[in-house]
N, C-alpha and C positions, 0 to 999 in steps of 0.2 A: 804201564800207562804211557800210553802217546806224550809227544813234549805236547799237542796241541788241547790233548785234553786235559795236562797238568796246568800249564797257561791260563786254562777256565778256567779249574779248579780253584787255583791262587789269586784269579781276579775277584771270583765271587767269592772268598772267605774275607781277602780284605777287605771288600765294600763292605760287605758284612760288619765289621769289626768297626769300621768308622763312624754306622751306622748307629753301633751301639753306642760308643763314646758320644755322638751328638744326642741319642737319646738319654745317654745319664746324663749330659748338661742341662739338657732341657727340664729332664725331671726335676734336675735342683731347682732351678730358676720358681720351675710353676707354684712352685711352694714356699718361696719368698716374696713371692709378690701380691698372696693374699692378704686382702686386709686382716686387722686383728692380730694382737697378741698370745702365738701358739701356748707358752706358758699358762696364760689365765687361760683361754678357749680351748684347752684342751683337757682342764681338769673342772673348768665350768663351776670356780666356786668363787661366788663375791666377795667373801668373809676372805680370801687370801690379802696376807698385809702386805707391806712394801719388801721389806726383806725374805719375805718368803719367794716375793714373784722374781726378786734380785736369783735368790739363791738356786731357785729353777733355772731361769734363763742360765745361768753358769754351769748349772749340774747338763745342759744338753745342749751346752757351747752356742749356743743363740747372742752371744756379747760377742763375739766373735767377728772380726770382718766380712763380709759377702766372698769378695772375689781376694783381692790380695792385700796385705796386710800397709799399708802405707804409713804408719806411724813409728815408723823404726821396728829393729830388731826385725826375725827372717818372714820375710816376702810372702812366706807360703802358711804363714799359721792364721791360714780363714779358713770358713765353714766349710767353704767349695774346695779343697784342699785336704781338708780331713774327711769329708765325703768321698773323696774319691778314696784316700787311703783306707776306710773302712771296710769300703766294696772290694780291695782285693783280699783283705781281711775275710771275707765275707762275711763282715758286722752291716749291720742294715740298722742299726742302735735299738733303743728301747721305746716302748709302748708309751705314749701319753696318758692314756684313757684304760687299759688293761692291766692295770697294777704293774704298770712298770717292766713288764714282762718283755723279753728280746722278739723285736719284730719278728726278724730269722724263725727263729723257735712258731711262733701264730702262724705265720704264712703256710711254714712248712707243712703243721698240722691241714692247715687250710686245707693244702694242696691234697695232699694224701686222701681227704674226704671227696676233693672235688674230683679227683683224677678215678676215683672208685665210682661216681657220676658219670663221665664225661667219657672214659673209656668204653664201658662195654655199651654204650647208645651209639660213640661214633663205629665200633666194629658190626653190630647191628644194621645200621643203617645204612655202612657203604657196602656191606655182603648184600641186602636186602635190595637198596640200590640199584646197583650195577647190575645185577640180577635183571630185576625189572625192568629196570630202564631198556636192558638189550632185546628182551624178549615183547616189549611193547614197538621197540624201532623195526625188529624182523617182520613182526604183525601188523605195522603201519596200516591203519586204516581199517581194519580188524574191533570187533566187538571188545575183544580184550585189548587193543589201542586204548579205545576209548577210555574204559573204565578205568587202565593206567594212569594214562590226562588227568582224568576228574578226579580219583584220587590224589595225585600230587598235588595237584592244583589246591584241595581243600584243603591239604596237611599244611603246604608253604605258606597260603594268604591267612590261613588262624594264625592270628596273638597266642607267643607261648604262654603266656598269664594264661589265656583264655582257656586254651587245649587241658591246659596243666589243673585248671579249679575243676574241670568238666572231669577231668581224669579220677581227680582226688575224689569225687563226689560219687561217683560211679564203682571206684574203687573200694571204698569205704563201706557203701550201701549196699553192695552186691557180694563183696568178695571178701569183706569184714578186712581191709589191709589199713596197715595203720595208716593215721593222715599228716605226721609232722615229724620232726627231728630223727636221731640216726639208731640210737636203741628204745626201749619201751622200761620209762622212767619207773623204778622200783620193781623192775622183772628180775630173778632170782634163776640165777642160768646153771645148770647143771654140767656144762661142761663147755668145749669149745665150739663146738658142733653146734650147739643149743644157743649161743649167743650170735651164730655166724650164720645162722636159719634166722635171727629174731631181725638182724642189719640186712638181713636181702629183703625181706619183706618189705622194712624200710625203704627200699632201695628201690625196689618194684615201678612204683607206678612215679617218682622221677626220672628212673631211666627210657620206661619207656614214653613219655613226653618228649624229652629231648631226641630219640631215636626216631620218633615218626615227623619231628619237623622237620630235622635231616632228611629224611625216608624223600619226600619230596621233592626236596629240592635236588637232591644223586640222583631220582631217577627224571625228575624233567631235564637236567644235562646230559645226563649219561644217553637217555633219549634221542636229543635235538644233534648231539654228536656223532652217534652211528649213523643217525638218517643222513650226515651230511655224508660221510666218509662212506657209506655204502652206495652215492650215486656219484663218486671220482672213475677215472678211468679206468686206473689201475684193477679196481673191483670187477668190474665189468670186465675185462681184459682174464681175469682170472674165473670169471663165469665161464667165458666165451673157451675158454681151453680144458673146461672139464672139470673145475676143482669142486669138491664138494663142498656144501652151505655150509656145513661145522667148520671146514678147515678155512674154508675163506672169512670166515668170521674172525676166528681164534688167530689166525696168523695174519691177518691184514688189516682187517676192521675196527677189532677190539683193543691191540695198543695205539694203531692212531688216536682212534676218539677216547682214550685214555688221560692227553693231554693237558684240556681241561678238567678234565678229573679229578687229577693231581695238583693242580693247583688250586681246585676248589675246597677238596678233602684237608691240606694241609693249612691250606688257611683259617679252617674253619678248628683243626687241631689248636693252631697258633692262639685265636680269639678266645676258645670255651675254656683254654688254662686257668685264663682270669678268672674263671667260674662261670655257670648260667645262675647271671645274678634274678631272673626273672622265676626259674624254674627253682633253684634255692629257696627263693624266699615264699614261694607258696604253700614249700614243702617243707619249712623253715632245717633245711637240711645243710650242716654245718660246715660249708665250704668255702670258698674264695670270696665268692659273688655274696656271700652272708655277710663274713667278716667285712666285704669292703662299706658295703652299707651301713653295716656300724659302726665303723670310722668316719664313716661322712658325716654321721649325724651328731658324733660329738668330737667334729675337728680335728682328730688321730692323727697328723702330718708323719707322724714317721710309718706307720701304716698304710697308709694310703701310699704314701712317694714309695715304699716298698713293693705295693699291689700292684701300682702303675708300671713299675721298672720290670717287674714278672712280666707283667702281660706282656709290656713292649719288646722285652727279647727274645719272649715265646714267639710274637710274630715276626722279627728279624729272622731268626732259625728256620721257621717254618718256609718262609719264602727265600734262603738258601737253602731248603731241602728242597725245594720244589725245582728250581734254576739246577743244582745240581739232577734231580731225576729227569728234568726236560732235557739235560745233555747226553744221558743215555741213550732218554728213548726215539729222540732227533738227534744225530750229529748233522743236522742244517743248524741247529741253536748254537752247539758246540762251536763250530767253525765260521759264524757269524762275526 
């Protein structure tokens, strides 16, 4: 590695990194400064007495100072303080509203259900994509242009709600596939196979919701990118000397207008971690975007500042993998 592209490398991981640390403070903050009593609102019971509410607030260090401890004895024994030490712990503490249960542990789950979502739509959709998208920009203006256009165009402007009830309903009606959750409640599975057929079916018609809003919007970019980069000089120049369409495509066309690709693909990696709380909850399929709504509706604070703190570092990451792969694929970004 070049010292110039190590240089990048170490600029963009530290921002990164600072990045983060402003986004764990922040996330503390948002969460102290809602009104209400997290103790009572998050177990939602009136009948709690005075010593009960005491002896919560104590059990999840909510007595505690905010920032630093000003009343003698050591400086650093506030919330903000043991929040940080937890997260290198990687304790995220315990559930309000879930029996108590370690945030850590629900997320985790979360994730594992949502990433079995969110993965095979986003590989789907940027094969399917970039596909499209290039063979629509070759054919600019072309029958099959068009009907690329109209396609994306009605995949991006539907509400995923919308796409995703019309899916379910279709799906159901037509195809007999289940309409909700991730196994089929009181089915008796003969082996692993048979439980792992019974979760794809599940799986079916949320994935493919998510993959065709996708679908869309990869190939109206992937599109409007070749058409630019196929009318620079450079392309022309390599017309004009005989090179064939495959090869001028594949070696000139296709990683420029690649670009935006990659920052669009990865940002969109970053977001859907949090879960497709929209597509979730149609499909009431038990992931990120399920659990976070749950916690919202009955005040979860260590849930949610958990949810939050995921998503937020999945998109810091995402947008240092993007800066890093732009320095590959440009060293004009590199050496900027």
């Amino acid at each position: 590695m070049s010292r110039g592209r190590r240089r990048y490398v170490i600029q963009k991981v530290a921002f990164a990194a600072l990045t983060v640390f402003v986004v764990i403070t922040f996330n503390f903050l948002l969460f102290r400064v809602l009104p209400g009593d997290p103790a009572v609102g998050g177990l939602r019971d009136p009948r709690l007495s005075r010593e009960t509410v005491e002896a919560l607030q104590e059990r999840f260090g909510l007595n505690d100072p905010v920032f630093i401890n000003l009343e003698g004895g050591n400086p650093f024994e506030s919330q903000y303080f043991a929040y940080l030490g937890a997260l290198i712990r990687g304790d995220l503490g315990f559930s309000f509203a879930f029996r108590d249960q370690a945030v850590a542990s629900l997320l985790g789950k979360a994730l594992v259900n949502t990433l079995w979502l969110v993965l095979p739509a986003q590989i789907i959709s940027i094969v399917l994509g970039l596909g499209l998208g290039l063979v629509a920009a070759y054919k600019r203006g072309t029958r099959v242009d068009f009907a690329a256009l109209v396609f994306s165009l009605i995949m991006w402007s539907l509400p995923t709600f919308f796409l995703g009830i019309v899916l379910l309903f279709l799906g159901s009606a037509w195809l007999g596939l289940p309409t909700a959750g991730k196994i089929t409640i009181g089915a008796i599975y003969t082996g692993f196979w048979d439980q792992a057929l019974d979760i794809l079916r599940h799986l079916f018609l949320p994935t493919l919701t998510l993959a065709l809003v996708l679908l869309g919007e990869y190939m109206l970019i992937m599109r409007s990118s070749v058409v630019e980069v196929l009318s620079e000089d450079y392309i022309l120049t390599a017309k004009a000397e005989g090179l064939p369409t495959g090869q001028i495509i594949r070696r000139h066309a296709f990683r420029n207008a690649m670009l935006p690709i990659v920052t669009l693909i990865a940002l969109n990696l970053g977001f859907t971690v949090s879960g497709a709380i929209q597509i979730e909850t149609v499909f009431s399929w038990p992931g990120l975007g399920g659990l976070t709504v749950r916690a919202v509706g009955q005040r979860d604070f260590p849930v949610l500042q958990g949810a939050f703190l995921l998503l937020a570092v999945s998109v810091v990451l995402a947008n240092l993998i993007v800066e890093l792969i732009y320095g590959w694929l440009d060293p004009r970004v590199r050496e900027a």
